[in-house]
N, C-alpha and C positions, 0 to 999 in steps of 0.2 A: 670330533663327533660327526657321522654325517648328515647330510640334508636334511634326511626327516626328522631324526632324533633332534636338532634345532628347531625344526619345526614344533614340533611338542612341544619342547621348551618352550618355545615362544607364546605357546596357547596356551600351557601352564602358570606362565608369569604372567599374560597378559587377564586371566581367570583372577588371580592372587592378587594381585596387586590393591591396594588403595589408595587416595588423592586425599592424604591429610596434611594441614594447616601447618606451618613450620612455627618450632620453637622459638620463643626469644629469651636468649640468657639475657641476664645481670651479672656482673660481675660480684665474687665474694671473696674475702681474704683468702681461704684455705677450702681445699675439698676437704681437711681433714673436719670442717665446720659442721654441723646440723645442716643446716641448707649450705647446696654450692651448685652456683649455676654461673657457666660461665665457657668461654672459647680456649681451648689448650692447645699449648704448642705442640704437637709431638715430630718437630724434625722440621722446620719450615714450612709447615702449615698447620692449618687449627683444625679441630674439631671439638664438637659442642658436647658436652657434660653439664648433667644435671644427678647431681645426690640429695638423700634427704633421710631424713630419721638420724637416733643416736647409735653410733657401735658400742652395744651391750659386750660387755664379754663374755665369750664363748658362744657368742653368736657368728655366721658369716656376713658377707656383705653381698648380697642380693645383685647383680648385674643382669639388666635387660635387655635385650636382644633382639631387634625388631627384622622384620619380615622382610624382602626383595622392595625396594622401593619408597620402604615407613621408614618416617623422622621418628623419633623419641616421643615427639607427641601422643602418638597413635596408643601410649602405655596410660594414658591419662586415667582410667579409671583404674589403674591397677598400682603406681605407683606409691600415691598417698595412703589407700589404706595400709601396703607394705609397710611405710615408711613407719605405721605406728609399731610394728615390734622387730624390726630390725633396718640395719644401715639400705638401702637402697640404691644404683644407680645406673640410667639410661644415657645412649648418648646417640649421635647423629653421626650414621657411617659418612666418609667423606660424600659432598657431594648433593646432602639430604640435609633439609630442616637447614641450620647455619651453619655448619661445617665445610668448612671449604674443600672446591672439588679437587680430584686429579682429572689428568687427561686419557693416556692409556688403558687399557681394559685390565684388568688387575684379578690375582687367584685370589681364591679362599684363604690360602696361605697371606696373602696381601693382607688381605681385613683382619687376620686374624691376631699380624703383630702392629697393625695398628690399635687394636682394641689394648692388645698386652701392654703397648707403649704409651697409650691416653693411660692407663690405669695404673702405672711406675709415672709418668711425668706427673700424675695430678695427688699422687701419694694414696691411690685406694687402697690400703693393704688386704693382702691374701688372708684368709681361706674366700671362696668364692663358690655360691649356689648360682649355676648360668640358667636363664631362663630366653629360651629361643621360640618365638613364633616362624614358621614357617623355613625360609632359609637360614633364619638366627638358629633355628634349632640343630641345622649342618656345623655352622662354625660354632657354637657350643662344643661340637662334637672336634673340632680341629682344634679346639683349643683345650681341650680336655685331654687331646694326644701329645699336644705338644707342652702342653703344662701341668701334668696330669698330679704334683704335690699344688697345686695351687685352686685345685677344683671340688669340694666337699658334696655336690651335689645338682642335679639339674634336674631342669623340667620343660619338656618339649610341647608345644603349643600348638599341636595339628603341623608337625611339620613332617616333610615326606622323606622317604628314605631312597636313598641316591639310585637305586636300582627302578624306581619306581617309572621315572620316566620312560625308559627304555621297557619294559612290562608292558606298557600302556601302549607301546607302538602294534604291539602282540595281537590289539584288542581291535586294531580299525581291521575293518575289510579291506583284501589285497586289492581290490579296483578303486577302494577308495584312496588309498595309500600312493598309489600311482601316479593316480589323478593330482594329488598335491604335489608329489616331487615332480609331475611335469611341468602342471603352472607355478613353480616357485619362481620368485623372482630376488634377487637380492637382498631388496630388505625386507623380505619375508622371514630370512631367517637370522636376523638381528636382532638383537632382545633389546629394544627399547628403552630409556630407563634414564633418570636420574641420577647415578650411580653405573660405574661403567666395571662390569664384574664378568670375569671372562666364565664362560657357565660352560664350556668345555674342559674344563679341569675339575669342575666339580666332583663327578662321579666316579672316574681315577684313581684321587687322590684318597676319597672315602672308601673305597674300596680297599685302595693300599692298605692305610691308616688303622682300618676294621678296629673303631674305638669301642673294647669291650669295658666294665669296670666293676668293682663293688661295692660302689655309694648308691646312698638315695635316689628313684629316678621315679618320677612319672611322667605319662606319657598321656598328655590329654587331645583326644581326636574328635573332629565332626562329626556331633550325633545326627544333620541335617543330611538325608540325600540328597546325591549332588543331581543339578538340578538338566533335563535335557535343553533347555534350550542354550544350556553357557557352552555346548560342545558343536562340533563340525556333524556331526556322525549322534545326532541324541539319542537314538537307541543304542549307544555303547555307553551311555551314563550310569545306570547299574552298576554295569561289569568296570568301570573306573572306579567305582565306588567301593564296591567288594576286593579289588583289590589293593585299595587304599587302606580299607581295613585290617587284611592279611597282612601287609607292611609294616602296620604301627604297630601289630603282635611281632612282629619278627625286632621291632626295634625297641620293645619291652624287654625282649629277652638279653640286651647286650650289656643289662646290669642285672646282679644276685639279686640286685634289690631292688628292680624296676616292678611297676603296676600301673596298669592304665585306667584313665578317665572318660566315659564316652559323656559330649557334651549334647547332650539329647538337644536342647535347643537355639544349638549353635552349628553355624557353617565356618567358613573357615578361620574367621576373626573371633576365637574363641572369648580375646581377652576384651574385645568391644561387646560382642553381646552376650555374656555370663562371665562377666569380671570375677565373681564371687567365685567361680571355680578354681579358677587361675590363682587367688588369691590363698586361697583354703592348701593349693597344692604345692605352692612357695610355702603358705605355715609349717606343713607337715615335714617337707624335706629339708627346711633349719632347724626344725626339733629333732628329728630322726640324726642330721648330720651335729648337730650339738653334744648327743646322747651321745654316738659313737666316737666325737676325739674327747669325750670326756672318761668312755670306758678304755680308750687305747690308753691312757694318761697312767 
C-alpha cells in the first residue's frame, strides 16, 4: 500500500476505533453448555470465548465479530438479548480483552483461521449466521470464502467495503494530499492498536476473494453524518459520507438476498447506540436462514 493509502488507513482506524473494558471469562465444563465463558487453546495460546443461549434445532449459532481494536465486550448489549432465541458466541481476537497476544503483524487470512480454530477446538458446531461490526464485517467476508458450507447468513454492522479507502483518497484536495505525504513521518503510517493486523493485505485479498453469495444478508449503515471535525480536510465530510453510502449499496448487492438498514440514529457503533437494530437483523436472518435449510431438506 503506499504512503498515503496508510495514511488513510490510519485516520480511518484511528476515527473507528473504541477503548472498551476487557472481558473476564470463568471457566465452564463445555462450550457445548448454555453458558461458556472461558480461555481456549487453539495451538499454543488462548483466546477468549464467551457463548450463551440454547442450540434450538434448526437454528444457527450466531458468532460475533467485533470491530479493529473491540474486545468481545463491546457486544454487551447485543449479546444477551440474542442469546434468548438462539445459540450465541463472541470472542477476543488475539491480543484484545484476555486473549493472548501475537507478535508479528498478521493477514486477515490470520484471524480468519484463528476464529475457524477457537470454533473446532471449543466444539461450536456449524451452521453459522457471522455478524461483523466494522472490520468483523471484512473477515465475515473471508470467512464466508473460505468456509462458505459453514456460513447460513450474515450481517454487517456499518462496516466498509475494502475499496473504500482508496476512494476516499480521490476526495482530499491534491495540495492537501501532498502536504501529508511530505510531512509523514514513520509512525504516521503505522496503525496503532492492540492487535497487530497487517492492513496492507486487506484490500487485495478482498478483492481476489470478491465474496458473492445467496444467503440471508443485511447490511446496517450509519444513519449519523459523519461529523467535520473527526477529519483532516472537514469540508470533505460529506463527500466521505456519500460515498460511504454508495459502498454499502454496492455491498448489498453481493448477496440475492442482501438488504440494508440505515440506522438513522446511530454513527458508527451501530450495536452500542441502537442495539435493538442489530438485534431485530440477527432475528430475521436465523429465520430467513432456518426457513431455507429447511426448504432445501
Amino acid at each position: 500500500m503506499f504512503v498515503a493509502q496508510r495514511i488513510f488507513v490510519l485516520m480511518f482506524l484511528a476515527f473507528v476505533c473504541a477503548q472498551c473494558s476487557a472481558a473476564q471469562p470463568s471457566k465452564s465444563a463445555s462450550a457445548a453448555s448454555e453458558t461458556f465463558d472461558a480461555l481456549v487453546d487453539v495451538g499454543g495460546r488462548r483466546l477468549h470465548l464467551s457463548c450463551a443461549g440454547k442450540n434450538l434445532e434448526g437454528r444457527p449459532t450466531v458468532i460475533l465479530e467485533s470491530g479493529f481494536g473491540s474486545p468481545a465486550s463491546v457486544w454487551n448489549r447485543v449479546q444477551p438479548e440474542v442469546s434468548k432465541f438462539t445459540r450465541v458466541c463472541s470472542y477476543d481476537r488475539a491480543g484484545l480483552g484476555t486473549s493472548e497476544p501475537v507478535g508479528a503483524p498478521r493477514t486477515i487470512v490470520a484471524l480468519t483461521e484463528d476464529l475457524h480454530a477457537l470454533l473446532q477446538k471449543a466444539k461450536v458446531p456449524a451452521p453459522y449466521v457471522l455478524v461483523g461490526h466494522s472490520l468483523g464485517g471484512m473477515l465475515a467476508r473471508v470467512y464466508a470464502s473460505y468456509y462458505p458450507s459453514e456460513v447460513v447468513g450474515m450481517v454487517f454492522v456499518d462496516s466498509p467495503h475494502e475499496d473504500e479507502n482508496d476512494r476516499g483518497l480521490a476526495l482530499l484536495p491534491p495540495e492537501t494530499l501532498k502536504e501529508m505525504l511530505r510531512t509523514a513521518k514513520p509512525e504516521d503510517i503505522r496503525v496503532a492498536g492492540p492487535e497487530s493486523v497487517d492492513t496492507c493485505s486487506i484490500r487485495p485479498l478482498l478483492n481476489a476473494l470478491d465474496w458473492r453469495g445467496q444467503i440471508p444478508l443485511v447490511v446496517l449503515t450509519q444513519g449519523l453524518p459523519y461529523r467535520p471535525e473527526d477529519y483532516p480536510v472537514p469540508s470533505v465530510a460529506p463527500k466521505y459520507y456519500q460515498l460511504h453510502l454508495e459502498m454499502q449499496k454496492e455491498l448489498v448487492s453481493r448477496s440475492t438476498k442482501g438488504r440494508q438498514v440505515i440506522a438513522s440514529k446511530s454513527g458508527h457503533f451501530i450495536h452500542q447506540d441502537e442495539p435493538e437494530l442489530v438485534i431485530e437483523a440477527i432475528r430475521q436472518v436465523v429465520e430467513e436462514s432456518k426457513r431455507g435449510r429447511a426448504n432445501s431438506k
